[in-house]
N, C-alpha and C positions, 0 to 999 in steps of 0.2 A: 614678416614684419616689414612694412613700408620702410623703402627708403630716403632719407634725408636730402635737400639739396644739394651739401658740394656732393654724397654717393651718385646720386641722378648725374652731376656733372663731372663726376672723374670717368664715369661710365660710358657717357659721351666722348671722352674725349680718348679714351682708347678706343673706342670703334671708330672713331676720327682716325684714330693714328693708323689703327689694324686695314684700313681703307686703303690710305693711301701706299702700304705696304704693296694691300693687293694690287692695285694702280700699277705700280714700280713693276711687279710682276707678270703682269699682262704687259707691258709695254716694250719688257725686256729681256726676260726668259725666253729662251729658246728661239727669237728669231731670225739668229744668222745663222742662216740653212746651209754656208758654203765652208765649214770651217777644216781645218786640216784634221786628217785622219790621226787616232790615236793608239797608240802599242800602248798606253797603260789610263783608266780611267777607277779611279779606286776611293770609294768611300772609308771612314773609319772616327773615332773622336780621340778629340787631344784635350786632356786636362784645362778646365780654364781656373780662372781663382776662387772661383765658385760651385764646382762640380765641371762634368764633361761637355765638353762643344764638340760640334758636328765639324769635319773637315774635309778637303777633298784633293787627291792629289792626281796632276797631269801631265802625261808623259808624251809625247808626240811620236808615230813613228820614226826611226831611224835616230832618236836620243839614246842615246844610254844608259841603263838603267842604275846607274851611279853619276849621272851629267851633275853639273851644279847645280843649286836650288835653291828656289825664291819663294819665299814665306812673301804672301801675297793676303794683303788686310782691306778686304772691300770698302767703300765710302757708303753717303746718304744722308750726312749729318750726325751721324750716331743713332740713325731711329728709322733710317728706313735700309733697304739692301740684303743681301744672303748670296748664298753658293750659288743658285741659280740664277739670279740677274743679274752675273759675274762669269758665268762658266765660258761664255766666249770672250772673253776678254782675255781669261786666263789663260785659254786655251791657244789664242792666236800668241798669246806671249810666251810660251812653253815651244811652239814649235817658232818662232822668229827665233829665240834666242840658243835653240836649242837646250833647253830648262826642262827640270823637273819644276814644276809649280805647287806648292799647297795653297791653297785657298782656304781661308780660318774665317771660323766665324766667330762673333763674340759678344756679352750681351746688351742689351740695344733701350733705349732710354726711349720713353720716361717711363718704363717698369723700373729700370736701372738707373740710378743718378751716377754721374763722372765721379768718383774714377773708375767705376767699374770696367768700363772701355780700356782704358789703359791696364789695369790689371790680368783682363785676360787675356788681354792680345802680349803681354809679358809672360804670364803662365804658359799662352802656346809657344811659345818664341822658345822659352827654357827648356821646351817637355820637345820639341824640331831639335834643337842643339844636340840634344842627347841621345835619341830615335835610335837604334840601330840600323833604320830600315828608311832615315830621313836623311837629318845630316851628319849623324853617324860621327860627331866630336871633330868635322871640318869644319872651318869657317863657313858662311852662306851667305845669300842677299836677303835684305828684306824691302818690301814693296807694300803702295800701296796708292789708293788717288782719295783726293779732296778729304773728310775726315780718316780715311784708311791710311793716308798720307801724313795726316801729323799722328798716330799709331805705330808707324810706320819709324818713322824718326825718334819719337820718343823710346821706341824698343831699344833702335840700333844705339842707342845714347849710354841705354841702361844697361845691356848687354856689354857695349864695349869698355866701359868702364867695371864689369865685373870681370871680364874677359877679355882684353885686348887684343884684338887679330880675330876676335868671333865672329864677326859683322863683316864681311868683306864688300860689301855695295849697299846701296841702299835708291829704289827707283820711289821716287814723289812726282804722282801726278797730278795736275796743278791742285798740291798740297792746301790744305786749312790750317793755317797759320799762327792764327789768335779767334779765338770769340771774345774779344774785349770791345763792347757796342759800342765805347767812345769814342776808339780809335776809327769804327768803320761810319759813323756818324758822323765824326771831322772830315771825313773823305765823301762823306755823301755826293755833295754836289762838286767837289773837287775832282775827284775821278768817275762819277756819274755810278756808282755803285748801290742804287740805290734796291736792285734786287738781292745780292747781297748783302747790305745793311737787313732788309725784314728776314732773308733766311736765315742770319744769325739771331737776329732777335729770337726767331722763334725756338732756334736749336739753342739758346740758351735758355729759354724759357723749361725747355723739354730738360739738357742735362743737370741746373745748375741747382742745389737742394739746400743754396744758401749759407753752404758752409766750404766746401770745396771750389776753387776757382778752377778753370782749364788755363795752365798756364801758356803763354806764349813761346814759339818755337824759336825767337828773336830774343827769349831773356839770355840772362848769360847763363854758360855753362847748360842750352836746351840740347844743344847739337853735338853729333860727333864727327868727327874729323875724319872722313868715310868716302871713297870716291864716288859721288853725288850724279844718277840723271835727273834731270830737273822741269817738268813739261808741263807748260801750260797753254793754253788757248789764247783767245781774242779780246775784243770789248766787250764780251757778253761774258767773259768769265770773270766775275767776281772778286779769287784769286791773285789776280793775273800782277795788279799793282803790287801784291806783296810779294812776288816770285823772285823781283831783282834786289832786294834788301835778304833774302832769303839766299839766293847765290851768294850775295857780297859776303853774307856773313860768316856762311861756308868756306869763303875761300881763306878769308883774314885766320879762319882756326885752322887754316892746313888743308882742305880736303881740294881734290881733283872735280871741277862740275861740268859738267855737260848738259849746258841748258838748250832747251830747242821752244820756242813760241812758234803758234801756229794761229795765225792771225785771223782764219776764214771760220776757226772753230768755237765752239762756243763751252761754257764748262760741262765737263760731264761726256766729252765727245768720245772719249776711247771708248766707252760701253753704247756705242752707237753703228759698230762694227758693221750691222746690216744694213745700214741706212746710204753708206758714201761709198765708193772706190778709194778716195782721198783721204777719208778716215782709217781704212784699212792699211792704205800704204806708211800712214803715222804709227800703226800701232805696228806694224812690221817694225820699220826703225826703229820705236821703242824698246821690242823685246830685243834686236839686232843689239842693241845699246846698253841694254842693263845684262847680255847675257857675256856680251866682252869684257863689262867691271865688273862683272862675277867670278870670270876667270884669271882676271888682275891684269888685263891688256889695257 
């Protein structure tokens, strides 16, 4: 049976999408060839709210095999990213901080409209809490950059308000904040965001199914009172305008931040590992920094 117009055009627009996945993947799987050696490298699936998702967890030599641990939620926008075009990230963050890492995945829009993102990255979060073999009914951190970043916060929000003391850190790399187009549309030419303006447009286009909004990390009662690292980039990060409204608000509900900007970088630079020296010595400090508010130092 021939297919119809929008079919011909949704059809397109997943090989559109399944593309630029692959893009991401060739661009950034596996090519930091210098990363520290690992004592534990372990696949396995963790519950999402929809059936099982793929996980991965990373241990660095000389860790211990009960070290503290970061529930670690890749970015992309919600539609593009995986285990693999993250494993050096995680990796270099597991052996700076001294961390066990799990790296979650979860599923990815526009097969999935919002909220599904936030539901499974809750399902993992719940199903980590409990693990005997994860976090084993300790408190943990949870991480995560650009959309893995508002995932990331929205968990430890949910979490620590079912469980207070569950959540003991939480690392946002330069976090996504809001997809509210008005708001980055008033800033267009104000803070020259004008490539962030279209990559939201478009990842709203991808999560939003018209019924569900993605709420903002800035409404009341988004955040938890959680000692906060907080990292974002330069002028070319997107982001970056919203990161000090993001601290402020942090702090005004209690929590400890530890913001670091990096002026020379652009959004997206921690998973660039291969690319800089400069980038690498940030992502040290990073893990250095969320593995200390792991430990409650």
């Amino acid at each position: 049976m021939a297919r119809g117009p929008k079919e011909i055009a949704e059809a397109s627009h997943l090989w559109a999408v399944q593309r630029a996945r692959d893009a991401s993947r060739l661009a950034l799987a596996g090519r930091d060839k210098a990363l520290p050696p690992l004592a534990e490298r372990r696949e396995f699936s963790l519950p999402g709210a929809a059936g099982p998702l793929a996980a991965r967890l990373y241990r660095a030599d000389g860790t211990a095999a009960d070290a503290p641990l970061l529930l670690f939620f890749h970015g992309g926008g919600f539609i593009v990213g995986d285990l693999d075009t993250y494993e050096s990230l995680c990796i270099r963050l597991a052996a700076a901080g001294d961390l066990r890492v799990v790296s979650a995945s979860y599923r990815l829009a526009p097969e999935h409209h919002f909220p599904a993102q936030v539901d499974d990255a809750l399902s993992v979060a719940r199903a980590v809490a409990t693990d005997p073999d994860l976090a084993a009914g300790r408190p943990f951190a949870v991480g995560g950059d650009s959309a893995g970043g508002y995932l990331a916060a929205s968990v430890a929000k949910q979490l620590t308000d079912e469980a207070p003391g569950s959540v003991l850190a939480q690392l946002l790399i330069y976090p996504l904040v809001h997809v509210e187009e008005e708001i980055w549309s008033a800033d267009l030419l104000r803070h020259t965001r004008a490539l962030g303006w279209a990559a939201v447009k478009y990842i709203r286009a991808q999560i939003h199914d018209g019924v569900v909004e993605a709420p903002s990390l800035l409404a009341p009662d988004a955040l938890a009172a959680i000692p906060t690292v907080l990292v974002v980039g330069g002028p070319l990060d997107p982001v970056a305008v919203d990161a000090g409204p993001l601290a402020d608000r942090l702090r005004e509900i209690g929590a400890k931040v530890t913001f670091r900007a990096h002026p020379l970088f652009v959004h997206g630079f921690a998973n660039l590992t291969h690319a800089s020296a400069a980038i690498r010595g940030a992502v040290m400090e990073i893990g250095e920094l969320i593995g200390a508010a792991a430990r409650g130092r």
